[in-house]
N, C-alpha and C positions, 0 to 999 in steps of 0.2 A: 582543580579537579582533573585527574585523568582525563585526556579527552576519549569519549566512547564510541567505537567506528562499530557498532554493533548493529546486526540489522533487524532484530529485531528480539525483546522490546529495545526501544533505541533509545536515544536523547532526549530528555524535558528541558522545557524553558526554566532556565532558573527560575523567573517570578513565579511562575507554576508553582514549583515546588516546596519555595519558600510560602504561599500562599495554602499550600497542602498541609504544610508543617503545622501554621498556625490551626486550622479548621481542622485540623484532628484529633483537637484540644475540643472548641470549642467555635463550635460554625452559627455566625449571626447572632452571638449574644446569648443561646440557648442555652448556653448550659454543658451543652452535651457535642460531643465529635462527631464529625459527618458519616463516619464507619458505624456508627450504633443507632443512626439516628431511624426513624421508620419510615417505609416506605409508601406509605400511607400518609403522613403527618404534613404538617403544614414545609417545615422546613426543605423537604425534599418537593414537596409541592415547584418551590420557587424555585429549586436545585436544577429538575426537570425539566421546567418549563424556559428557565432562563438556558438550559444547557441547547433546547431546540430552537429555541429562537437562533440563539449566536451561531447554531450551526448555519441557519437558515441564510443570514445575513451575510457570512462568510460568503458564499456562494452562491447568491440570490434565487434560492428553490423556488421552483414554481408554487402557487395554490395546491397544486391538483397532484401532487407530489406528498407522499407520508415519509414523516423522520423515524425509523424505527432504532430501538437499541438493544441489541438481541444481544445472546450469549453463543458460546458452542464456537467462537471464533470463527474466520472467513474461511476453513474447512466444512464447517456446517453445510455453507450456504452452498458446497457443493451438490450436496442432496436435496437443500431447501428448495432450490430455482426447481430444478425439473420436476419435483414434488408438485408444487404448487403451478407451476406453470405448462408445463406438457401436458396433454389429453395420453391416454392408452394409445398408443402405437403412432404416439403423435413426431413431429421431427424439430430437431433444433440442430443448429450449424457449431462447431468448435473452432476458432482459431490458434491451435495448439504453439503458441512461442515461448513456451518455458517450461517450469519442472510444475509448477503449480495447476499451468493452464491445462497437462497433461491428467494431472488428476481429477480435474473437474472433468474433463473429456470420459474417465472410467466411470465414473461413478452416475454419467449422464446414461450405461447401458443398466442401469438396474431398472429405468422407468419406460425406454424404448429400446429396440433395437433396429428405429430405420435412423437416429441422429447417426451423423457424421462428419467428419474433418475437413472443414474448408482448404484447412492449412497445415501442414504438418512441419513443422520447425526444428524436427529432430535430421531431420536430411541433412540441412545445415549446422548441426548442433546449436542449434538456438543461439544463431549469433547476429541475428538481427530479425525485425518484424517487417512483416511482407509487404511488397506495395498491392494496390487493389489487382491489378495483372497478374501475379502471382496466387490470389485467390480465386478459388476454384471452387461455384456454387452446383449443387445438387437439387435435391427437390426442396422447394421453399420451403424456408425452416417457420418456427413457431416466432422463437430468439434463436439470437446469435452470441456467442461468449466469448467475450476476450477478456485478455489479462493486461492491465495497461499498463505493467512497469512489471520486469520480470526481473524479480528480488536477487537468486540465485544467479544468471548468467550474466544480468546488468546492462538489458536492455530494454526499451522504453518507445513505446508508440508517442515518435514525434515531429514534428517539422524543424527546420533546419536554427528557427530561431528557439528550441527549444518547448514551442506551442503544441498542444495538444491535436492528436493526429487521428480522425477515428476511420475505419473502414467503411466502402460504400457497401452498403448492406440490401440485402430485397427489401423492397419496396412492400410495407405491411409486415414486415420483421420487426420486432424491439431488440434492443441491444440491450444486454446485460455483460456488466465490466465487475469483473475483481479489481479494483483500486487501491488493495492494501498498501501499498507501500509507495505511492505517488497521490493519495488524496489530498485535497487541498495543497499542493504544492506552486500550484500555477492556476491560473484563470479556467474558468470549467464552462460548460453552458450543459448544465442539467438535463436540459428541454429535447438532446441531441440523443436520450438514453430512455430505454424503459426501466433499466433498474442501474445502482454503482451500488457494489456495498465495499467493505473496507475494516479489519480488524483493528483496533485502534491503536494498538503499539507501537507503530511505525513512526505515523506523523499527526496521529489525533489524538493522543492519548497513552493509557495504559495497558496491559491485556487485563481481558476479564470482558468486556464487551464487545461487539461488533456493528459501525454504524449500516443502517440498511436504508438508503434512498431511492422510492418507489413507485412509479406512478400507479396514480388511485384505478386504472381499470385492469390492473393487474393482479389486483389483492385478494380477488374470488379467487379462489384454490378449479385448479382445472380437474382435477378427483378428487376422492372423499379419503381425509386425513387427517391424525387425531389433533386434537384443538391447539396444544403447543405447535404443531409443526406448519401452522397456518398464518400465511404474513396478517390476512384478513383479523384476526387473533389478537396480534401485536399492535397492530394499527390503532382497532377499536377500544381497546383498554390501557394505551397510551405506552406502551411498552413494561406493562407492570399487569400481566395479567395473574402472573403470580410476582414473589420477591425477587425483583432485578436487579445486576450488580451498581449498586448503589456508589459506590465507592468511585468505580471505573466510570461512570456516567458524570459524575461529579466531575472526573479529572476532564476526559473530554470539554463539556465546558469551558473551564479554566483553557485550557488550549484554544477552543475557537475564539474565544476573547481577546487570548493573546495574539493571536492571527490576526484578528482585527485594528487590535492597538498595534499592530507593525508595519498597518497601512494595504493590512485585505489581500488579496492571492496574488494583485500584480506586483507588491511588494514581495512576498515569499518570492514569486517567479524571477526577479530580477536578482535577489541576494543567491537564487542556489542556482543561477546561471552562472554566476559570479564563481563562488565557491568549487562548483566541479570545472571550472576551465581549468583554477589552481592547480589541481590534480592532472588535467589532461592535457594542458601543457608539459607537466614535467613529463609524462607519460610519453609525447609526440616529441620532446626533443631531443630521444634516448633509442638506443637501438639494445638497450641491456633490457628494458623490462616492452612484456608483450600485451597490451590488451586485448579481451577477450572479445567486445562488441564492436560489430561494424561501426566505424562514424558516425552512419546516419541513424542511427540506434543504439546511442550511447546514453547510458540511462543519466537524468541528474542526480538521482535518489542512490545507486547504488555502484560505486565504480570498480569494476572487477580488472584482476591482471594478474602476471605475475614473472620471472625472470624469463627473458628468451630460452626455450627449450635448447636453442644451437648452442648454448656457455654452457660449458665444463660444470656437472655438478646443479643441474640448475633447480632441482628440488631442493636438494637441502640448502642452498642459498634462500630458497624460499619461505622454510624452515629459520633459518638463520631471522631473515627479515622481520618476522613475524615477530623472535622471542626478544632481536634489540631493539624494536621498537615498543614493545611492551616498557623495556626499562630507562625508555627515553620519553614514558608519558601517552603512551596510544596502545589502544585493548581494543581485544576483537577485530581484529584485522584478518585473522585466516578465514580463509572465503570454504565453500561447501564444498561437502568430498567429489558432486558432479562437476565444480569446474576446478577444485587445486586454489592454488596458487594464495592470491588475497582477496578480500571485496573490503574496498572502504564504505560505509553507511552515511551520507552526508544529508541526513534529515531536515528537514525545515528551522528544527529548533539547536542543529549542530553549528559551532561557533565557524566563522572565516577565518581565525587565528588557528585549529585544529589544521582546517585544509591548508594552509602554509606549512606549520611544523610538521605535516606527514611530506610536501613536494619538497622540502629540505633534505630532513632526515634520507628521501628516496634521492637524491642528487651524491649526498656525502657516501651513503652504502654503496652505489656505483663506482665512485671514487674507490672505494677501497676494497671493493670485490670484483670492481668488471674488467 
């Protein structure tokens, strides 16, 4: 298969998908494909409950913590949170380090207008995430929002070995994290967050759902809002308070299980530590191509770059790159119109043989273009 550097929807585990193949024939003997089957019914019964458990297990959720499985993707939940969780004229802090975390920042003025920017990361074009010195608290907030892997510029709230890195927050603040594109990649501790949520394309899954991990004294809606747009809603009727994506929740499953059988998050952590050095070696031992994120903010989920702007030509080299690599086995390699250049997608479920034939292929086009 192509290898597929997309960042999102991205890569499935083959068993995944040979195991999708089968059950959409015919899941547990039924009869019937797991896309037809009802949401209601016994089958998806076990669909469900097996899909939350394995989430659980992956990442050891607390009790007092709800799995939810929403729709409307991790855009939604830009309106969801301050919906549900801000009072009228209430305040919530931003940690603004990418293209995403900025929109969750707008869309946080349609509920108040005393929230404000801890951080603003467009100073430095979002090429790295702050240390706590660098943020800069106002009147205590309700929550605070960050973005823990920024998809687009390819940077990543982390410690040096790679280890999840969160900011010191007020004291009586919940944290709320967009996780899209670094969930389950590395070891988590739940317990440190009022809310993670996470679109599942990236590294849980399919699109079509969005996981939502919540603690329980958060779920009361802070104003009066109509019944879907209420976590409390989704919690109490298991995430099916009407027909939910079925299909998508299915797939989820299937991924936390395989997560599991590959030896649980410090196994992922250890393989996609591995995988993007590939890459950031070749990257550190070349002065022809430039990455975009600082060092100490160099995402494992998403590795952005692209030819040194100082070479002759150095877009359409970049251009170049992109279409011979496509015909040497690697798609999706051009990175978004805000940063140019490339962003490789090196997912949980993307091969170590991919990440070598792109640090190749990126040695030989030097060779013959630097």
């Amino acid at each position: 298969r192509t290898y597929n550097f997309s960042a999102g929807p991205g890569v499935l585990p083959e068993p995944v998908i040979r195991q999708a193949q089968s059950d959409l024939w015919d899941i547990m003997g039924s009869g019937i494909g797991i896309a037809e089957q009802s949401h209601r019914g016994k089958v998806f019964d076990k669909v469900l409950a097996d899909a939350e458990a394995a989430c659980r297990k992956v990442a050891n959720i607390p009790a007092n913590y709800k799995v939810l499985f929403l729709t409307g993707g991790a855009t939604s939940q830009n309106f969801m949170v301050p919906a549900n969780l801000l009072p009228d004229d209430g305040v919530a802090a931003f940690l603004t380090s990418g293209y995403w975390a900025e929109k969750t920042w707008e869309e946080s003025k349609f509920y108040s207008s005393k929230c404000y920017e801890a951080w603003d990361g467009r100073t430095v074009k979002h090429a790295y995430c702050p240390s706590d010195a660098e943020i800069k608290w106002g009147a205590k907030p309700v929550y605070v929002h960050m973005c823990s892997n920024n998809t687009i510029y390819g940077t990543q709230w982390r410690h040096a070995d790679g280890s999840d890195r969160l900011p010191k927050i007020p004291d009586g603040s919940a944290l709320v994290c967009d996780a899209s594109s670094d969930i389950y990649s590395r070891p988590i501790d739940i317990s440190k967050y009022g809310m993670i949520y996470a679109g599942a394309q990236k590294n849980i899954g399919i699109a079509g759902t969005t996981l939502a991990i919540i603690r329980e004294d958060l779920l009361k809606p802070a104003r009066k809002l109509p019944t879907m747009l209420r976590y409390e809603t989704h919690a109490k009727d298991q995430s099916r308070h009407n027909t939910p994506p079925a299909f998508a929740i299915y797939m989820s499953g299937l991924v936390f299980q395989w997560i599991l059988d590959q030896g649980g998050l410090a196994a992922m952590h250890k393989r996609n530590l591995e995988k993007a050095k590939i890459i950031y070696d070749a990257l550190d031992a070349s002065k022809f191509w430039k990455p975009h994120a600082r060092p100490d903010s160099r995402s494992l989920m998403n590795i952005t770059f692209k030819v040194n702007p100082e070479i002759k030509n150095a877009e359409a080299l970049d251009e170049q790159f992109i279409k011979e690599a496509l015909k040497n086995g690697m798609d999706q390699l051009k990175g978004h119109r805000s940063t140019g250049g490339m962003r490789a997608s090196v997912y949980n479920a993307f091969p170590i043989e991919g990440c070598r034939a792109l640090a190749q292929f990126m040695k030989e086009f030097e060779k013959k273009n630097g």
